[in-house]
N, C-alpha and C positions, 0 to 999 in steps of 0.2 A: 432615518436612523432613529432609533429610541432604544431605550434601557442603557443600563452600563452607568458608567461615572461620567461627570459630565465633560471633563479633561479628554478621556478617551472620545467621545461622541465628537466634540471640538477638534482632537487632532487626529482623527481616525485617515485622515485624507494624508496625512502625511508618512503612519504605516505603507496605505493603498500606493503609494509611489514609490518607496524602497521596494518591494512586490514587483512593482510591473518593470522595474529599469534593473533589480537584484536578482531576480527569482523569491520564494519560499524562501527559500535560507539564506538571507542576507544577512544573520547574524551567528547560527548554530548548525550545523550538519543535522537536521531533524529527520530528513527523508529516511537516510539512512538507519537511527535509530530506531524510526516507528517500522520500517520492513524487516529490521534483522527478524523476527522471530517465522518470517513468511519468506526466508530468503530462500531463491530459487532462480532458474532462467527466466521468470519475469521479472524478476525483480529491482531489473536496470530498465524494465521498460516501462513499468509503473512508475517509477522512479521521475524517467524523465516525459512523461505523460502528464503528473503532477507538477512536476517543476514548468513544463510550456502552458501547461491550461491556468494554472491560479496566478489571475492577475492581481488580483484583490485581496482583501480580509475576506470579502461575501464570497468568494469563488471557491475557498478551499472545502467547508464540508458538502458541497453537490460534486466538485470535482472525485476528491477522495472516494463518496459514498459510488459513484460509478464505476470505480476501479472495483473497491470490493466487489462490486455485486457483479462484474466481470469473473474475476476470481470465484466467486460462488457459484459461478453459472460452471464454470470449468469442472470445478470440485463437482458438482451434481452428476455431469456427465462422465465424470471417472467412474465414479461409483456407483454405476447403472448395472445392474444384474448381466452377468455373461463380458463384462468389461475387464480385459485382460491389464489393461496401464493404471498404474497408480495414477493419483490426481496431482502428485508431486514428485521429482526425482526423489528416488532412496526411502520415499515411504510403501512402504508394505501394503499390499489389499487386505483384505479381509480374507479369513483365513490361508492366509500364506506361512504357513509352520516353518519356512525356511529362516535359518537364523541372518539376525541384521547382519549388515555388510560391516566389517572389522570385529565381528565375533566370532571367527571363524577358529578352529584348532582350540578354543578354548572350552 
């Protein structure tokens, strides 16, 4: 371990323990906040992907970063030429001129 303050360096091991016996959020609902803006039907399953893999401090940016690139692999293959599904419920293809859903009559 190096960098950082040396408090934190010293008691990093004692984060790593609330983690592995709490989950992630043993102090604030963060999963939730950090996916509201990508909510969707995986959203509970990232969710708790994140919450069983990060034991640690060191675990959470490789854990997280494999979700995304999950999510990105998905996105790419929506969005492949002659691909009739959006890459998200309720999001629109590319040129799809129909109006969003609850714009209707208006």
């Amino acid at each position: 371990m190096s960098g950082g303050p040396r408090r934190w360096r010293e008691q990093r091991w004692l984060v790593d323990e609330t983690i592995r016996t709490q989950t992630i959020e043993f102090d604030q609902p963060r999963l939730v906040h950090h996916l509201a803006p990508v909510a969707d039907e995986l959203a509970g399953a990232d969710m708790a992907v994140i919450r069983n893999a990060v034991k640690k401090v060191a675990d959470h940016v490789p854990v997280v970063r494999s979700v995304a690139e999950r999510r990105e692999r998905r996105a790419r293959q929506a969005a492949r030429p002659g691909r009739r599904l959006a890459a998200r419920p309720g999001a629109r293809s590319p040129g799809d001129r129909r109006a969003p859903a609850g714009d209707a009559g208006r």
